[in-house]
N, C-alpha and C positions, 0 to 999 in steps of 0.2 A: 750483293751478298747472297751466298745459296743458303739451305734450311740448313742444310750440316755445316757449315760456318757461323750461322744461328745457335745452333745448339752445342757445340761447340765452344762456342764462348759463354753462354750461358754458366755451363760447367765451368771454367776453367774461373769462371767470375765471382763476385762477394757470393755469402750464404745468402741474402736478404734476396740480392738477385735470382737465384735460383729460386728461392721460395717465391718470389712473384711472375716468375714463369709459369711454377707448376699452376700455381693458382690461377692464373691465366688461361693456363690450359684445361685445366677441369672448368671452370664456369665457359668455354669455348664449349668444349664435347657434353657439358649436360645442356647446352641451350640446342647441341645437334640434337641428343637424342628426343629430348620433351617435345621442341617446336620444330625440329622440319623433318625430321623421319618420315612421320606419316603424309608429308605433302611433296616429300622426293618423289621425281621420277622412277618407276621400276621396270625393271625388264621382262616383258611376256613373250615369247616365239621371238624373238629378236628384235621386238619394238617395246620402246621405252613410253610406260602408262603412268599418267598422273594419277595419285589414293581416289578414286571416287566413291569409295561406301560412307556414306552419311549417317549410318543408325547407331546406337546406342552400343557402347563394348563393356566385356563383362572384366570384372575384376572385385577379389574380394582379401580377407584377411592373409590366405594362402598364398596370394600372387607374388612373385617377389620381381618381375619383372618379364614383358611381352615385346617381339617385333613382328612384324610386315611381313607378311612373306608371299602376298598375294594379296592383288587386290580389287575390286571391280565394285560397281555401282547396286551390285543385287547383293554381294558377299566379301568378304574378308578372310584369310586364311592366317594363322597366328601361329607363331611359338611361343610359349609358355614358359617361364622359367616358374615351377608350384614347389611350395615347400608341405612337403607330407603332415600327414593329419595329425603326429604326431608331435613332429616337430621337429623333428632328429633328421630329417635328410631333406635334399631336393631333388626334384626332376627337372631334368633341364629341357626335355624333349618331347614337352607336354603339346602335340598337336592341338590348336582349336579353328573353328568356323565362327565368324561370325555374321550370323543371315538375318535378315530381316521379319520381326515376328510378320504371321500368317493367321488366317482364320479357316476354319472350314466350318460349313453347313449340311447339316442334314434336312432337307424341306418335303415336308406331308402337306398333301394337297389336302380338301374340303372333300374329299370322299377318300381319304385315308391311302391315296398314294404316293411312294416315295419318290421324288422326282431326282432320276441318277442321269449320268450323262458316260456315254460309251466314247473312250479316249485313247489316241497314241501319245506316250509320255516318253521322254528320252530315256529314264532310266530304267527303263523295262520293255522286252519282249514283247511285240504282238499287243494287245489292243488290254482295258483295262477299264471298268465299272469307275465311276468318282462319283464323290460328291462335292457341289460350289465350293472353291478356294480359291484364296488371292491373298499378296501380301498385304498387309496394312500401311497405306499412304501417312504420311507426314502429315501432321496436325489431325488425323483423325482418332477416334475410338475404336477400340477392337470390334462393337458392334458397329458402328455407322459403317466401318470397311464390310461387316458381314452382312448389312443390307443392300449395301452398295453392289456388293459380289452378286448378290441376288438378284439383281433389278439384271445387271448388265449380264449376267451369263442365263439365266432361266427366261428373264423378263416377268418376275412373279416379288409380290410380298407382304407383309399383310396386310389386313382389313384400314388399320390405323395407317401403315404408308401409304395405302392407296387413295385417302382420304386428305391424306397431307400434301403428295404430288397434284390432285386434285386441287386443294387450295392452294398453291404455290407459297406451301409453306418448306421451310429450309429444313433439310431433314439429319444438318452438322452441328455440331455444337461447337463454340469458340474457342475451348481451350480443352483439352484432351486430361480428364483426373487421371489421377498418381496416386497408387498405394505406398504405405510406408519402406516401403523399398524400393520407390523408384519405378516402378513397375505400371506402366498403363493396365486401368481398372476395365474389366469388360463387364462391367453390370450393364443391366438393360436399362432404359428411362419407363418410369411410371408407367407412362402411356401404353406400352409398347408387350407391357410384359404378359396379357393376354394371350397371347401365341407365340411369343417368343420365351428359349429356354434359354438360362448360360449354362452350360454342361463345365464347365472351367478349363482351368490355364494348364500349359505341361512346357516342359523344357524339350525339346525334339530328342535331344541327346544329351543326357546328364555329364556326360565325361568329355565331350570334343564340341558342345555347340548349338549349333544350329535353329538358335535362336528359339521365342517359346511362338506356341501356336495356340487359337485362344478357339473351342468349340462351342457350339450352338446347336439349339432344334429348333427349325422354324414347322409351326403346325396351323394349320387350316390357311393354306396360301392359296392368295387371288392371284388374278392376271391382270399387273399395274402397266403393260404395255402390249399390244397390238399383239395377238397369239400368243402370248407370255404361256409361257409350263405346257405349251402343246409340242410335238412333234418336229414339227416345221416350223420352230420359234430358232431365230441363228442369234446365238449369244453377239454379246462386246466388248471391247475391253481387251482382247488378245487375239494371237493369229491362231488359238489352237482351234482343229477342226475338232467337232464334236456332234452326238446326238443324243437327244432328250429319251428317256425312257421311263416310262411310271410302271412300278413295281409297287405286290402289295408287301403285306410284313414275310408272307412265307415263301414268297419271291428273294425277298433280300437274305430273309437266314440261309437261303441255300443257296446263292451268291456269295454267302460269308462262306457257308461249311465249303464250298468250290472253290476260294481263294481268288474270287475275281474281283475284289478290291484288293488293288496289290500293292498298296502303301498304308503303313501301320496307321497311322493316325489316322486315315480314312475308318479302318476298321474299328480303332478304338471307337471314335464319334457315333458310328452305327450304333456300336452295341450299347455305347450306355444311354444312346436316342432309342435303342430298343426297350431298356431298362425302365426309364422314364415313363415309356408309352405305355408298358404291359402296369406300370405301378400306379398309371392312369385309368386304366380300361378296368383295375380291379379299388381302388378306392371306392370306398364305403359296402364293402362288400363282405360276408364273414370270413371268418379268418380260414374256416373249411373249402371255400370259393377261392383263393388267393392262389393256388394252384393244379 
């Protein structure tokens, strides 16, 4: 029997019959769309990719429904179906990303230099000022990735991990806190918060995605591995080529005012690691000295 002699009879059959058709067919196409959508095969350049993004997808009261539309191990590309703020309509063509949160670091050495690393990056022209970034691994915290980031790309971190790598002690925690939204927590541990800042959390892209990136200031940083924070220190962790460069504060503002950190969050993390610092260097001071 072909489908259209299937369906076919169906129709031409009792009512009762048709109704457990249809309802056959609905609980068929919602177990498509819930459970195997996202672990079909897709097609990229003409080869067919199994879903590998693992991280966490957004969806809130507005959502009225999202598909695949791309998909890889670092990111996710989505269609959105949002229904407006109001109420009264929808968008069907709500592009979003979804990428993996990230950390960046700002790190000030023990004689007040900023340790930046000279970078070619794909999405930009010609060469490019950073500071330490990395996505955040599975089961970790936004800080443990942000020390982590540090050891393995500077070779530097502070006084307290250099003293805990020294005793081989573990420098992860077991299970990763959650804010009441779900949301991996980036505070610092006790110990830690001496030199380390949270500068906090932001969404990369409030309207399409791209997952939140969680900032830091690390200050008065040691060398917890072999040339750590010197020149001739070669990161790990990735294939990007790079060079260390210590900058002092009036070095980096005119890096800022020159545009040679040429990714926004980079910039943001400077300035308000610069904010921090200047609201450090003038604490307890009168209120006529403040600037």
């Amino acid at each position: 029997m072909t489908l259209s002699n299937f369906i076919n009879g169906i129709i031409a059959g009792p009512r009762r019959h048709q109704s457990y058709a249809i309802l056959l067919l609905t609980i068929v196409f919602a177990f498509y769309t819930v459970v195997l959508r996202d672990t079909n095969p897709q097609t990229f350049e003409g080869r067919k990719v199994q879903a590998q993004y693992g991280g966490r997808g957004w969806v809130n009261e507005r959502t009225v429904s999202k598909t695949v539309l791309a998909d890889t191990k670092f990111a996710r590309c989505e269609n959105h179906v949002v229904r407006s703020e109001d109420g009264k309509s929808v968008v069907s063509d709500w592009l979003w990303m979804e990428e993996h949160d990230a950390i960046n670091v700002i790190v000030v050495n023990r004689s007040g230099k900023f340790l930046v690393m000279k970078q070619k990056k794909y999405g930009i022209h010609d060469f490019t000022f950073s500071p330490v970034g990395g996505l955040i691994d599975a089961g970790e915290t936004p800080f443990e990735a942000a020390r982590r980031e540090v050891i393995e790309e500077l070779g530097v971190g502070s006084a307290k991990t250099l003293e805990m790598t020294r005793n081989g002690a573990s420098i992860t925690s077991s299970e990763p806190p959650m804010n009441d939204l779900g949301e991996a927590d980036g505070d610092i541990p006790e110990e830690e918060r001496a030199d380390w800042v949270f500068l906090g959390s932001y969404r990369s892209a409030v309207n399409r995605g791209g997952g939140f990136v969680y900032l830091y200031l690390l200050k008065n940083s040691v060398a917890v591995k072999e040339g750590g924070g010197t020149r001739n220190y070669h990161g790990s962790g990735d294939d990007e080529a790079q060079k260390i460069f210590h900058f002092d504060m009036e070095q980096i503002r005119t890096s800022l005012e020159r545009f040679e950190f040429k990714e926004v969050k980079w910039t943001a993390a400077l300035a308000m690691s610069l904010l921090h610092l200047q609201l450090d260097m003038f604490a307890g001071k009168p209120d006529d000295q403040v600037l």
